[in-house]
PASE-575940 format. One record per residue: residue in one letter; z, y, x of N, C-alpha, C in turn. Coordinates in steps of 0.001 Angstrom, whole numbers, plus 500000, padded with zeros to 6 digits. Each point is the difference from the previous one (the first is absolute). Example, Ala and Ser with C-alpha at 12.3 -4.5 7.8 and 13.67 -1.06 7.14 Angstrom:
2
a507800494310513190500000501190499110500000501200500900
s499280501050499650500060501190500820500730501090499230
END
This chain:
262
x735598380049809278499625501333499536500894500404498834
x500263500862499953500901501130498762499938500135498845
x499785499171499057499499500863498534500380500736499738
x499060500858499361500135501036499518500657500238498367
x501471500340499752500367499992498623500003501507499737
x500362500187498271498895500766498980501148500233498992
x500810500932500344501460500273499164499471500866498747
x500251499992498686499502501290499112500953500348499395
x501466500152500487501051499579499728500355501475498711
x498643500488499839500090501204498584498960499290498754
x499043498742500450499439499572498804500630499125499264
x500171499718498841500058498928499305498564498678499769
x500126499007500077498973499531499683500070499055499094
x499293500809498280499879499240498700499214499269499818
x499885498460499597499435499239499769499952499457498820
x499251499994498919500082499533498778499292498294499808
x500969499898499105499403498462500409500580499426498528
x499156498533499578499839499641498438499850498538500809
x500223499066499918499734498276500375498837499810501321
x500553501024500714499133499683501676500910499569500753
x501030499356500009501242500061501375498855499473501395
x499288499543499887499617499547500714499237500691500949
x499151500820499155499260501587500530501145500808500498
x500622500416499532501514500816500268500489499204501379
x500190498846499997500726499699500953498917500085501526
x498580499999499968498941500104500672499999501766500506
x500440500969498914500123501007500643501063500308500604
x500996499646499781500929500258500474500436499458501526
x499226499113500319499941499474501096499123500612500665
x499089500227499653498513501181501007501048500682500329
x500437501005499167500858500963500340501291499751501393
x500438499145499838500757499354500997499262499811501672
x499288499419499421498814499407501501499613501557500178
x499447500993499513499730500910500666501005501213500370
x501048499190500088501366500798500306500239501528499280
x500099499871498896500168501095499224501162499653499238
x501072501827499718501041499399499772500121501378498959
x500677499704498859499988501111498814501739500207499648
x500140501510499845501054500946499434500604498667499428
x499175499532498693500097498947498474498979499075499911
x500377498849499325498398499451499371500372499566498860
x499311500761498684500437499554498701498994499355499050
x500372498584499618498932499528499241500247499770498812
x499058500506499288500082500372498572499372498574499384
x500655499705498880499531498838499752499911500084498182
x498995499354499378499524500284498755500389498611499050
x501198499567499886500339498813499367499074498496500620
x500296499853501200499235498923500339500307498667499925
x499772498850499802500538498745499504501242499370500894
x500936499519499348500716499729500904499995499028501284
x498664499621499749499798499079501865499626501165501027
x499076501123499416499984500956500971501301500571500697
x501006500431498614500981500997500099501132498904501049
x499481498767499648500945499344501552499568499970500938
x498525500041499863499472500144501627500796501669500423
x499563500825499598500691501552500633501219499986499951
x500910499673499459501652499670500731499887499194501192
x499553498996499950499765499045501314499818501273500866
x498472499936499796499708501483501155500647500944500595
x500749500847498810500971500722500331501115499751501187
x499895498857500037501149499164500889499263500334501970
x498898499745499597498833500085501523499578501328500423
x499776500718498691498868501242500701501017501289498802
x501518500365499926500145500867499182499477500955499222
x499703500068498885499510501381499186501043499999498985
x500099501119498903500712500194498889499042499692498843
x500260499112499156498886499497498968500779500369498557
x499256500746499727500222500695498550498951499433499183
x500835499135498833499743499335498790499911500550498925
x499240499448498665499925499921499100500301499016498506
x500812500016499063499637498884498923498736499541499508
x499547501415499788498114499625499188499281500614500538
x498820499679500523499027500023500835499484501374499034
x499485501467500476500181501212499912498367500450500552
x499552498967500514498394500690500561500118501273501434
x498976499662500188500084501114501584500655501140500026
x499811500646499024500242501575500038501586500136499539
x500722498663499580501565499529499833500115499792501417
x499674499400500301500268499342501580500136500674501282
x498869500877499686500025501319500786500891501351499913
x500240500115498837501209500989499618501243499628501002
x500631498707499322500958499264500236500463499705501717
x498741499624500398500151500313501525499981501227500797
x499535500746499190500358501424500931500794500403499400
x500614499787499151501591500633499490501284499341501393
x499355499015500655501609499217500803499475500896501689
x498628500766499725500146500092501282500607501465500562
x500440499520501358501198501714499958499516500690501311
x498974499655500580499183500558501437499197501034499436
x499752500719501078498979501109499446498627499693500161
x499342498471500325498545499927499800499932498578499615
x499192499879499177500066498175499084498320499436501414
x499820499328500255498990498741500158499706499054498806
x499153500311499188499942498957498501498779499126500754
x500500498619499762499314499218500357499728499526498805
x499084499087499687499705498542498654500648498582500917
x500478499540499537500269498456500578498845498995501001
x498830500095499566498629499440499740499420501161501414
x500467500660501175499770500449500819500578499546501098
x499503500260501112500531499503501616499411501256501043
x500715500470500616499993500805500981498876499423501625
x499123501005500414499847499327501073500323501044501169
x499644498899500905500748500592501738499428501637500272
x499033500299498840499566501566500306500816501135498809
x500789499146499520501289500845498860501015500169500891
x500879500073500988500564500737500529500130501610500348
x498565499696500816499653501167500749499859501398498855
x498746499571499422499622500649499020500942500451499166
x500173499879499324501786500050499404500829501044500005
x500008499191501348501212501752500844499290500612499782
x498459500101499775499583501535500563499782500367498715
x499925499287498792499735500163498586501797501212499751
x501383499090500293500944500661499639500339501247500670
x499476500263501088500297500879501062499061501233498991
x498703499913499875499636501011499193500320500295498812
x501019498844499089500339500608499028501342500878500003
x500812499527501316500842500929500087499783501528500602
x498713499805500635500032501237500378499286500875498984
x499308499492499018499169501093499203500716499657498625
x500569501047499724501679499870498657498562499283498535
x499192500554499987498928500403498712499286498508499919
x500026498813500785499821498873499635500697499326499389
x499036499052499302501207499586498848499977498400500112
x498392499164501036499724499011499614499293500097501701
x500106498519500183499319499674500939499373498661499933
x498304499936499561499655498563499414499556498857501300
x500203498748500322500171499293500770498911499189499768
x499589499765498456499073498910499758498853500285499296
x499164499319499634498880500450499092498887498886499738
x499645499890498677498846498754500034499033501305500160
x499725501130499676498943500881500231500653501220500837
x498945500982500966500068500994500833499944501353498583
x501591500617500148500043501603499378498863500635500103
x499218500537498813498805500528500406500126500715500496
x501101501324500080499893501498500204500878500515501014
x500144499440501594500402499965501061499463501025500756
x501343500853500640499818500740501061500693499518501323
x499617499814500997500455499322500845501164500869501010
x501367499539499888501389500088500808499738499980501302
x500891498379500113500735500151501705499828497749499488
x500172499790501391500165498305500223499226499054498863
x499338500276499554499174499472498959500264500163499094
x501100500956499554500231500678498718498988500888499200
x499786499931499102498982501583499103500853500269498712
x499919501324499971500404500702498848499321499757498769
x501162499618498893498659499614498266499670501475499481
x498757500418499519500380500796499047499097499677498710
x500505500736499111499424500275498621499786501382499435
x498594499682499575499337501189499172499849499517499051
x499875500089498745499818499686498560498181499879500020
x499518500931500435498759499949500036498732499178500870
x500960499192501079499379499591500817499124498579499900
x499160498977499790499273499216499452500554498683499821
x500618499667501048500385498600500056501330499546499167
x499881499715498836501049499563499049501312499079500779
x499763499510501040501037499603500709501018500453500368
x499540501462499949501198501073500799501039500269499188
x500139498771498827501400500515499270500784499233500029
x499812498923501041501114499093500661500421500349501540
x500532500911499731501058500507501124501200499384500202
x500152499622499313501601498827499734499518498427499801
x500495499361500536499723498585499898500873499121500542
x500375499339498929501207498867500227499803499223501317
x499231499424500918499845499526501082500775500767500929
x500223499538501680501432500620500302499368501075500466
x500994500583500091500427501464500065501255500772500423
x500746500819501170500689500885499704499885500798499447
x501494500432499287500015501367499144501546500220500349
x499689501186499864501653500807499802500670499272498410
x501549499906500323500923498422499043499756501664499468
x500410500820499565499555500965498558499211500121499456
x499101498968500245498303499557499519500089500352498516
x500810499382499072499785499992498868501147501197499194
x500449500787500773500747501238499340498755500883499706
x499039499787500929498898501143500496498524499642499137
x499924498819499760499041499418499007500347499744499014
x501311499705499247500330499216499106499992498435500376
x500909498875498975500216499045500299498506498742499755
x500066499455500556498854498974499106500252499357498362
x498702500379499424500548499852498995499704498167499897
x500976499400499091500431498689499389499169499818499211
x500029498595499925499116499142498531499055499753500125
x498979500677500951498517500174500480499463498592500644
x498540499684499966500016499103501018499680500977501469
x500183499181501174500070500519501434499001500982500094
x498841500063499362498569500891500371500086501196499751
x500442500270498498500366501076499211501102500459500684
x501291499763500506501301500507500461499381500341501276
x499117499560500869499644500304501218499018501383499898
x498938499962498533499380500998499549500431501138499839
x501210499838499244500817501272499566500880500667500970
x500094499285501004501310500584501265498693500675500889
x498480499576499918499296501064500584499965501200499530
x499780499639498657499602501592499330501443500712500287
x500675499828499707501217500550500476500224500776500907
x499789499026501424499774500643501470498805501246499987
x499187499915499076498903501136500024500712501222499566
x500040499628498813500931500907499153501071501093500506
x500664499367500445501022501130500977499762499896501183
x498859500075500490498851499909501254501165499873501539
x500043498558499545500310499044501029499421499821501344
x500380500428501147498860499617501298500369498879500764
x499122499223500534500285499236500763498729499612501169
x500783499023500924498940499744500829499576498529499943
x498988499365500075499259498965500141499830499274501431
x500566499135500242499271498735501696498111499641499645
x499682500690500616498759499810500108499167498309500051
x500748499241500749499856498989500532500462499007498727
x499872499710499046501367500341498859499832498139499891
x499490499296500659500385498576499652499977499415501150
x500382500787501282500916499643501375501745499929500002
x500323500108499189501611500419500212500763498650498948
x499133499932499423500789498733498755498916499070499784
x499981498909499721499246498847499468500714499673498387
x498724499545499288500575499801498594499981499031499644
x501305498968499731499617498433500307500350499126498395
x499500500137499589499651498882498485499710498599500274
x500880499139500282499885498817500109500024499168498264
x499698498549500531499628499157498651501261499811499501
x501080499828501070501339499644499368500540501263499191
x499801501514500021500464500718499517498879501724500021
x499290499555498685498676500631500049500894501431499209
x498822500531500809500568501631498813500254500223498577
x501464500599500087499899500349498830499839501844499338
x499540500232500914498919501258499556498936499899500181
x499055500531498932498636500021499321499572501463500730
x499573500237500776498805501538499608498294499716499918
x499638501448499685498770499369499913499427500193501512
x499162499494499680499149499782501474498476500555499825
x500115500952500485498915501348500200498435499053500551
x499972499344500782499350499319500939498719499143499307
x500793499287498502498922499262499206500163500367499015
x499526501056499489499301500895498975498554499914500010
x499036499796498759498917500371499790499429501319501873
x499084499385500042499127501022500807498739500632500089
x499738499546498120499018500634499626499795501489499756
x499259500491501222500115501386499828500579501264498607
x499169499649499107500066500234499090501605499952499151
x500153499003500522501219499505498940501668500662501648
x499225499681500727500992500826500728500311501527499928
x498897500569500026499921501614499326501328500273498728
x499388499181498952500674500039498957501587499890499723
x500235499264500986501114499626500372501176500596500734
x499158500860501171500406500583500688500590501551499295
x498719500227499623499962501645498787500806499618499173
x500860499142499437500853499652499272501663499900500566
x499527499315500979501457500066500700500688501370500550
x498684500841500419500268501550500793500446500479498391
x499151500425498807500620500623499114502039499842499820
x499836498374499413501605500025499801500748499742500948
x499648499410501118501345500527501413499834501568499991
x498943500660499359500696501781500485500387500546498750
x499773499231498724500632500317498927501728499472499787
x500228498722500770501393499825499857500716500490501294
x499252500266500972501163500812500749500327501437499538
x499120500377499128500353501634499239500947499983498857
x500030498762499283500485499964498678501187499000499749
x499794499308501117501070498700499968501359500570500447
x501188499564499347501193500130500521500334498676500027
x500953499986500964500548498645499847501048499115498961
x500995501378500218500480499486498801499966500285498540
x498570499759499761499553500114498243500079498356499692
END
């Protein structure tokens, strides 16, 4: 029988990566096995120790990408700059290292890039998600449209942007501004939402949003990003209220007042 291969020969696909070669080298191989083949593949790398930085030359040798380095380790929102500065396609694939593609990321995919080329006014197409976008209007192929109202209840709705993968148009950050540096990962991931609000960014959401990638944190090479985790919070009514009415105030007070670069 025929396989079926999966040319995107207009995406780039960025991968940022800090002492995972091992994760890295795990995606990069999914990618392979599910016969997918990219414009570029550029991996951004955040000063990683030099047993890693020999594992990815090795690599380089097996599975080609262009690996753009650093002297001093610069934090995500360095890392992320830095890698979309080398890329020269007109749509990035940002992966995390610490991800793997499955046999239902092909399909989907195409149909994710196909609508961003056809509708000019997208800016983002999100692939992953530990939680479902609250504020979904429903597309085409299991796609839904995000939107945002300032007024609307669920304090969630001001993560429209989220570092997990994602296409975006490679002018991503002419149109948002750059990520800002120095930050830890939460805050730089925080601020590139408000951002996307800000100059009211649209995008579309995979419904299905933890069919397309698996998120693999092994013992040999555990995460090194922190977020919080929504899931085990207090669930005392009471104290959830409080919490909540707190979070809705300043996510709609800093998407009004926040600039990024203050």
């Amino acid at each position: 029988m025929n396989e079926q291969h999966f040319q995107f020969s207009d995406v780039t696909l960025l991968v940022t990566h800090y002492n995972r070669s091992q994760s890295l080298e795990r995606l990069l191989h999914a990618f392979r096995k599910l016969h997918c083949t990219f414009g570029d593949i550029v991996v951004s790398d955040d000063a990683s120790s030099a047993e890693h930085l020999a594992k990815l030359n090795h690599l380089q040798r097996e599975l080609p990408f262009r690996l753009i380095t650093t002297a001093r380790n610069g934090g995500l929102g360095n890392n992320l700059n830095k890698g979309q500065d080398a890329v020269t396609t007109p749509y990035t694939l940002y992966v995390q290292e610490d991800f793997e593609p499955t046999g239902a990321f092909p399909e989907h995919f195409s149909d994710g890039l196909r609508f961003m080329k056809e509708r000019g006014e997208l800016d983002v197409v999100r692939l992953y998600a530990y939680l479902r976008y609250p504020y979904l209007k429903p597309y085409r192929n299991g796609y839904s449209e995000m939107w945002y109202r300032y007024w609307l209840p669920n304090y969630m709705k001001v993560f429209m942007y989220s570092d997990h993968p994602h296409l975006r148009r490679s002018n991503f950050t002419q149109k948002f501004g750059r990520y800002p540096e120095g930050l830890k990962g939460d805050v730089t991931e925080y601020r590139m939402s408000l951002s996307f609000i800000q100059k009211k960014g649209k995008g579309l959401f995979y419904e299905d949003f933890q069919s397309l990638f698996h998120h693999n944190n092994t013992d040999d090479e555990p995460s090194t990003m922190k977020r919080n985790n929504w899931k085990q919070q207090s669930r005392n009514v009471f104290v959830k209220f409080a919490r909540d009415s707190y979070r809705q105030v300043k996510y709609n007070f800093d998407v009004s007042f926040f600039r990024q670069d203050r």
